[in-house]
N, C-alpha and C positions, 0 to 999 in steps of 0.2 A: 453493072448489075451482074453478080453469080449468083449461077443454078446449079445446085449441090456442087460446089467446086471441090470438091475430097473426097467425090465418089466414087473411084478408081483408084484412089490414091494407097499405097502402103501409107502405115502406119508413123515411119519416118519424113515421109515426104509430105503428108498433112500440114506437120507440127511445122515443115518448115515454110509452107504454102502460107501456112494463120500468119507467120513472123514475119514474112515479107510483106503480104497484105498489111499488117498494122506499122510495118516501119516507112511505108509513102505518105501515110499521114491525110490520106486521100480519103472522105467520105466515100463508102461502099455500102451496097443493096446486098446482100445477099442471104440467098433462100437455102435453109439447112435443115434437114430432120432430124440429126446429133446436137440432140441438146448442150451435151457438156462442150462440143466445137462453138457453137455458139455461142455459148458462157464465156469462155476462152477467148473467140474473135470480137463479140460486138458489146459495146459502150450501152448502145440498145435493143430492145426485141421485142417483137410483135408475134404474140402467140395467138396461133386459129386454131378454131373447134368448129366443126361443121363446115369452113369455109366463111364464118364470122369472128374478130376480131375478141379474145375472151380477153387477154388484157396486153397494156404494152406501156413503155418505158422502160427505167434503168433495168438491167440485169438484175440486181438485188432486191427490186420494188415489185418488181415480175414473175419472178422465176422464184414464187414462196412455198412451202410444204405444203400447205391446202391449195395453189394452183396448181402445182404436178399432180398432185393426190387428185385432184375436180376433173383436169382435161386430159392427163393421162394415165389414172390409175396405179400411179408409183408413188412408195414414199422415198423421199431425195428431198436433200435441200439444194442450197447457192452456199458457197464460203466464200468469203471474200479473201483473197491473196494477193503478194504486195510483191511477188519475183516478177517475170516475166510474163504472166498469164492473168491477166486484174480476178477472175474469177474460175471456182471448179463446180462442177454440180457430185455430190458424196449422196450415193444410195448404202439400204441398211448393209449389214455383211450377208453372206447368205446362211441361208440356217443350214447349220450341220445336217450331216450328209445328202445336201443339196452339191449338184456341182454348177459353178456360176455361168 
């Protein structure tokens, strides 16, 4: 079981933390508020709203435009990707002269 396991972490050393984690091939618990890390690291996920369970399975069954839009007020999707990383979560661009 990890708890935030990247939350110290630069930016480099994350990506290499997820790679190693998914190359033991070892079922793993862990607890992440970076959605797109968790896109990234797990096969599955389980999203809470209030401390109850608002939905869970695959990444792509989960993690839809109206569940980000319902429990966290963002619109973003899930793409699925076939390099290194099975998944990305893509928010809109930001509106001009907005800085992101």
């Amino acid at each position: 079981m990890l708890d935030e396991l990247t939350n110290h972490l630069d930016f480099r050393a994350r990506f290499e933390l997820l790679d190693l984690i998914r190359a033991t091939g070892v079922t793993t618990l862990a607890v992440l508020h970076d959605l797109d890390l968790a896109a990234r690291l797990c096969n599955h996920v389980v999203v809470l709203r209030q401390g109850t369970v608002a939905a869970a399975g695959p990444v792509l069954e989960v993690l839809t435009p109206d569940l980000l839009a319902d429990v966290f007020g963002v619109r973003a999707s899930t793409e699925a990707r076939r390099r290194r990383h099975p998944h990305h979560l893509r928010g809109p661009a930001p509106r001009e002269g907005r800085r992101p």
